[in-house]
N, C-alpha and C positions, 0 to 999 in steps of 0.2 A: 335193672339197669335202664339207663334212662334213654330215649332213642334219639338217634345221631343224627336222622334227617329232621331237621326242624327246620320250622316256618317261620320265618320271623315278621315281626308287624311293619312291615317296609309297603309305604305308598309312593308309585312312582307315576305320577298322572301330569300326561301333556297340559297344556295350558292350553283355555279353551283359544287362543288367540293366536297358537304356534298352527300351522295349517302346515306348516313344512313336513317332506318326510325326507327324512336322510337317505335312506334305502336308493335314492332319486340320482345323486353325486358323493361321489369320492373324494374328500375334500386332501387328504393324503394317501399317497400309494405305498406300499411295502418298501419296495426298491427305492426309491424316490427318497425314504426317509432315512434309508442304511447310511446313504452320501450326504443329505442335507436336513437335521433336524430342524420345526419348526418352533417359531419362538412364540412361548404360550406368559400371555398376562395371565397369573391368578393373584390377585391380591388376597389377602385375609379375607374372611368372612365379616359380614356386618351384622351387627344386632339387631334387627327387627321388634324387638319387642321388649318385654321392660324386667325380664330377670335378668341380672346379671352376677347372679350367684357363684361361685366355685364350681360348683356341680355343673353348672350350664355350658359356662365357659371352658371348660376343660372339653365337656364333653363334644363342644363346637370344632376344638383344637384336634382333637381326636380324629374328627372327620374329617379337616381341613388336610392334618397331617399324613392321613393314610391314603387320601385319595393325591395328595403331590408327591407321594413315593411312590405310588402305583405309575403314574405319569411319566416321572424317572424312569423307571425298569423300563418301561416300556420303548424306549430309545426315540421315540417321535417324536419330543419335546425339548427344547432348551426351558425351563423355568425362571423367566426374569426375575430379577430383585425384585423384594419387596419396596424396598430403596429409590429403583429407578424412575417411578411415577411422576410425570409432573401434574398430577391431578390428583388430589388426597381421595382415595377410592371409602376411608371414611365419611369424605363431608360430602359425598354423595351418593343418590342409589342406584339399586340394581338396572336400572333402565335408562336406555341414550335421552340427551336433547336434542332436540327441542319439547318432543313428543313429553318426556317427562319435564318439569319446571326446575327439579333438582336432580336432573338426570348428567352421567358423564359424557365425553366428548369424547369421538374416536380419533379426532386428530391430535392430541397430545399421547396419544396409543401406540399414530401413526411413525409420529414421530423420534421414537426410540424402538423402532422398529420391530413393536408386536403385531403377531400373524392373525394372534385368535386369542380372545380374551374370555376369561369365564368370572361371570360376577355371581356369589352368592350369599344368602344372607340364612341367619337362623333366629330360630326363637323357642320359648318354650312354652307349653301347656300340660299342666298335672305334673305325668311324670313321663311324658312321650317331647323330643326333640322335632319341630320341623323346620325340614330345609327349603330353600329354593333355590333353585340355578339356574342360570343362563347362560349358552353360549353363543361366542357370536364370533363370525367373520370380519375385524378388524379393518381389511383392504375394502371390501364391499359396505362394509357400515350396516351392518343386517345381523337378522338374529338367525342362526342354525337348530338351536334348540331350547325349548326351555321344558323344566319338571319340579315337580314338588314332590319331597320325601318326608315323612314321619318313622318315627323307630320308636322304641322304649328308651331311656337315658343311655343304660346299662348297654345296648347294643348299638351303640349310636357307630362303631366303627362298622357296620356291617353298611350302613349308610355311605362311608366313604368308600367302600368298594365297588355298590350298586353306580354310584356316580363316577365314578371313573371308569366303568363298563361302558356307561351311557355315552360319555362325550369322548372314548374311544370308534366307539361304532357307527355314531354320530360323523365321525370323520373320516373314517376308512370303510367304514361299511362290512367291519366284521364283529364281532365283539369281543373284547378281552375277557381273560381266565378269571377275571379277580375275588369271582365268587363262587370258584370252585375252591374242591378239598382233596387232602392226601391222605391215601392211607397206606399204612408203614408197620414192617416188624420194627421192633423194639427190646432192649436187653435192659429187662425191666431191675436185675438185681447182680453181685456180681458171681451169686450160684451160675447163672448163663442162659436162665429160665426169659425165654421171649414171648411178647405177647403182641398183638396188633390194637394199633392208635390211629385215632382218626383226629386230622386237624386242620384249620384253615390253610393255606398256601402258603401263606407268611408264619406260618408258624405256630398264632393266638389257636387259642378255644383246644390245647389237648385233651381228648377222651381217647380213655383203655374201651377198646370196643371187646376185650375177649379176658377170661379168666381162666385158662387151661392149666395155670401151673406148669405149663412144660416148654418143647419151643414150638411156637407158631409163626411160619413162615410164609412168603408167596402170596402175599394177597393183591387182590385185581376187583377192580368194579366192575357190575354190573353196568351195562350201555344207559342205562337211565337214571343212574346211582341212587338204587332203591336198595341195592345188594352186594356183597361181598362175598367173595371167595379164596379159603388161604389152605395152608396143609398144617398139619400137626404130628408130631412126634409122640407116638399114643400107644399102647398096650390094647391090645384086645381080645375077648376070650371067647375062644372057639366054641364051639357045642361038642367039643372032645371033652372039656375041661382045660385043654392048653391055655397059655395066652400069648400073644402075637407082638411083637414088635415090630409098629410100622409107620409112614408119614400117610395120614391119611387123610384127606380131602372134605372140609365143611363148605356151606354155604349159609350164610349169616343173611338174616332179614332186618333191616336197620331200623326200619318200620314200628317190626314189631318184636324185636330181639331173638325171632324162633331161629337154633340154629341145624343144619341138618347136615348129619352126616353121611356125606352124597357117594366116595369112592374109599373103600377100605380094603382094595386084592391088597396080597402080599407086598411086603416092599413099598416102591415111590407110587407116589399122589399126590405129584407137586407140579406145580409151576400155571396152573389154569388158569386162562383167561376164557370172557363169554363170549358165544357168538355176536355177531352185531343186531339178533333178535331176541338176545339173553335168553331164547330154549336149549341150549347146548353150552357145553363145553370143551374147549380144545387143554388136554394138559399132556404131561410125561407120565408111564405108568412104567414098571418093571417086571409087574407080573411075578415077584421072587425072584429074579435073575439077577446077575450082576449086570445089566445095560437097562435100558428104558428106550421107548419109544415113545410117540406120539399119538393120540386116544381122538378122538370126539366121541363124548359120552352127551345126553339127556342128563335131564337133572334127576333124575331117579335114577341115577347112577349108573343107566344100561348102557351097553359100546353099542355107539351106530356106526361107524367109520376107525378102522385101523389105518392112518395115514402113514409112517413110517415102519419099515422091517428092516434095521442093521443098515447096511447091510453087514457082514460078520461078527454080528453082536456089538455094532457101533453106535454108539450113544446118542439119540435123538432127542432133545427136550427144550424147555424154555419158547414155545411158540405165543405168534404174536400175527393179531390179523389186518391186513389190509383194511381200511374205511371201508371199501364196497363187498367185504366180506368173501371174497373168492379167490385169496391169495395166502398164505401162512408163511409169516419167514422164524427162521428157529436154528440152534442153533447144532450142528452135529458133529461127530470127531470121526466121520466117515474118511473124512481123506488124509486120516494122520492126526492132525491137530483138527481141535477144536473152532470152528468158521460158522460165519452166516451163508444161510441157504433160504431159498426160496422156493415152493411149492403151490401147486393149487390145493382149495381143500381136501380134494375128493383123494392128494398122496400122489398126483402123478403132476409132471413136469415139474422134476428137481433141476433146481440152478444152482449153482453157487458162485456167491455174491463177494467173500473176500474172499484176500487171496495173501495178505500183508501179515507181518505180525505170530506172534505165539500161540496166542488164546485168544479167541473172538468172541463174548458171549452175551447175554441179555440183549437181546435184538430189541425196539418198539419204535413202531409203525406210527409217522404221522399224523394227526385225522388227514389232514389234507392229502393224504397216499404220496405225496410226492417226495419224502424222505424216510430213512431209519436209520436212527441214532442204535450204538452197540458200546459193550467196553472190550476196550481191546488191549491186551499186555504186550506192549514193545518196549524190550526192557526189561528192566525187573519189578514193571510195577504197571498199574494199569490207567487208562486215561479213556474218556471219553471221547469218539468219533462219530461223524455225519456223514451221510453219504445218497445220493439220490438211490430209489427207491427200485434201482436197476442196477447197483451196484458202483456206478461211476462218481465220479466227485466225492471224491475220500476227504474229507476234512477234519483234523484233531481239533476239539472242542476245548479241552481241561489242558494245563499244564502247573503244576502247583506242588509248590517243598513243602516238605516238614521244617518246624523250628531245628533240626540237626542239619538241614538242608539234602537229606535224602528225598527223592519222587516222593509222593503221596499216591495216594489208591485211588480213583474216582470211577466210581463203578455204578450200575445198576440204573440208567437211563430210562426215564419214562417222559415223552411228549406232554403240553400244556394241550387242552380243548381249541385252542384256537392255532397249534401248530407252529406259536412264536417261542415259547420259552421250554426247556429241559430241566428237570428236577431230578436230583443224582443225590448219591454219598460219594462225601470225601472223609478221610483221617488225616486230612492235613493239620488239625490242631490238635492230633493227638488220640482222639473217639472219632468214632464215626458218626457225620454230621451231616443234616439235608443241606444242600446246595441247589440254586436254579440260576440258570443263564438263557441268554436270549441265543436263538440258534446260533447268528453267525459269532456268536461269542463277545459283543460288543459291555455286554451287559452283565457281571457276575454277580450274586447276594448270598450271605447265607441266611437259612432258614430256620435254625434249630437253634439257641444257644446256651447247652447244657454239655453232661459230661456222660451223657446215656451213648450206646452205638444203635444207631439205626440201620434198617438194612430192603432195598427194593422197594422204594419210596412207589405211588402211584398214584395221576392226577387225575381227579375225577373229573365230568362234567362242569360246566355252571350248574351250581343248586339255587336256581331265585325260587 
């Protein structure tokens, strides 16, 4: 099997002449943008150079196009016409005048009231695509950033991701998700046999990262996404001669495909996520009983920490950690129903955090700590909710019919890396399909568009 973390040949090197750092100003604020997007020139790309083959130009298009839909999602931006220019962004180049001879003008920029302009051009060599780009601050007439990328033809969209990370971060001084990945159960056939897949965000580059045959559920990255960890539905055979029916807990190296099977007690071994030093992990165990609780095990499978007990055999599981690693919220049916709770790791100072609703469950923690997203059923059906990281500021996220116009299910919430966008399942068209929205819900997409059901989508890191 071939391995999931790859390196792609992507060069992203300042210009010796950019001295700028962005790190320096915030040229857009979070808030600031919810009330009032700004308005971004990107015109087409220019051809720099003298292929202008099929292959080239597609492949141009590719980047062009993925890096203006990342842009989109991302709610900062209005995208002017290509239309509205009163300067052919063809019959001139990437650089202002004077300084360039056939360079553009910011005042006919100004004047249809673009904020921040991005000029780029491409070309090709062998069978590697390079770009360049520049952005610039419009009002001020100056450049913010500029970079030069190369890829393989064949990976030229991974180009349009790096680049719109760039002049994300470039501007707000964070960096966007766009080159991270998901990884997901999946219902590979309609026996019911699930397996786990790993994919870009948007959906491209599907790989089966497991072949169990059976179902494989629950998986979670590793803090540096080198790693995975999911549960399995597995038979094991004792040194009685017996054999065991149970969900048993691997950890998968992406690396190098070794997979190891880290917790096999009786019963559940599901739902682990890593510490935030990926030596541990936090999951639900049951020990052979009918309830489960809460484990930190070592990756050699040993209990270092029993954080919940019932209490009277009440079900603790689905834990999810705070960013600075000293808080676990999880979900438990201690007080009746099913709710989020709050804890430190070490099992003592239990909270609880809702209080609404039927079912509350799949909790996940912002990076940023200062939210968690849950799915919660009010109703007969379940929807996606936000709420600050204290339990206050309830916010319903999802609301969405079926084509019979019954509620649809949106369930299993996992945070973006940079704490802007949520990556769920819905069955509103019928399968169960990845969906991502921007927290305050301005911004919906789907991500999947097949007839498979996925299930407990999870966003990794940026992999540059």
């Amino acid at each position: 099997m071939k391995a999931f973390i790859q390196t792609f040949f992507i060069f992203a090197l300042a210009f010796t002449f950019n001295s700028y750092s962005y790190a320096q100003q915030a040229y857009i604020k979070a808030g600031e943008a919810q009330a009032k997007r700004s308005n971004l020139a990107y015109p087409l790309f220019n051809n720099l150079g003298s292929n202008d083959s099929g292959v080239a130009t597609a492949a141009a298009a590719d980047i062009y196009n993925t890096s203006k839909s990342n842009f989109e999602l991302s709610s900062y931006f209005v995208i002017m016409s290509n239309q509205a220019y009163l300067e052919d962004p063809a019959k001139t180049s990437l650089k202002p005048a004077p300084a360039d001879s056939k360079g553009f003008k910011f005042e006919p920029l100004k004047t249809i009231g673009a904020e921040f302009l991005i000029r780029s051009g491409y070309s090709v060599s062998g069978q590697d695509i390079n770009v360049e780009m520049y952005l610039y601050h419009v009002g001020e007439g100056r450049l913010i950033l500029g970079k030069r990328y190369r890829a393989p033809l064949a990976q030229a969209k991974q180009i349009g991701h790096t680049l719109s990370n760039d002049v994300i971060e470039a501007l707000t001084g964070t960096r966007a998700p766009f080159m991270a990945k998901i990884v997901t159960a999946y219902e590979v056939d309609s026996t019911g046999s699930k397996e786990i897949a790993i994919m870009n965000w948007d959906g491209s580059g599907f790989q089966q990262a497991t072949s169990h045959k059976s179902i494989a559920l629950s998986p979670s990255w590793s803090p540096d996404g080198k790693k995975i960890t999911y549960s399995v539905f597995s038979k094991l055979r004792q040194s009685s001669g017996k054999s065991l029916s149970n969900v048993s807990l691997y950890v998968l190296d992406l690396a190098t495909n070794k997979r190891v099977l880290t917790s096999y007690r009786p019963g559940l071994n599901s739902g682990a996520v890593f510490s935030r030093d990926g030596k541990f992990l936090f999951l639900g165990m049951s020990m052979g009983s009918g309830s489960a609780d809460i484990y930190k095990i070592n990756l050699k499978g040993e209990i270092e920490t029993r954080l919940t007990n019932g209490p009277a055999g009440a079900i603790n599981v689905e834990p999810t950690l705070s960013p600075d690693g000293t808080k676990v919220a999880f979900s438990s049916e201690r007080g009746g129903r099913p709710m989020i709770y709050v804890m430190n790791t070490d099992g003592s100072n239990v909270k609880r955090l809702t209080f609404q609703g039927k079912y509350n469950a799949s909790p996940s923690w912002s990076p940023d700590g200062k939210k968690i997203a849950f799915a919660g059923q009010d109703g007969a059906n379940f929807d996606i909710f936000v709420m600050n990281a204290d339990g206050s500021g309830l916010k319903r996220l999802t609301s969405a019919t079926k084509a019979n116009g019954r509620p649809a299910n949106n369930e299993d919430p996992s945070f973006s890396p940079d704490s802007r966008y949520i990556v769920y399942t819905s069955n509103r068209t019928g399968s169960n399909q990845i969906y991502i929205s921007t927290v305050d819900g301005g911004e919906e997409r789907r991500v999947t568009n097949d007839n498979r059901n996925y299930y407990r989508p999870k966003w990794s890191i940026n992999l540059e």
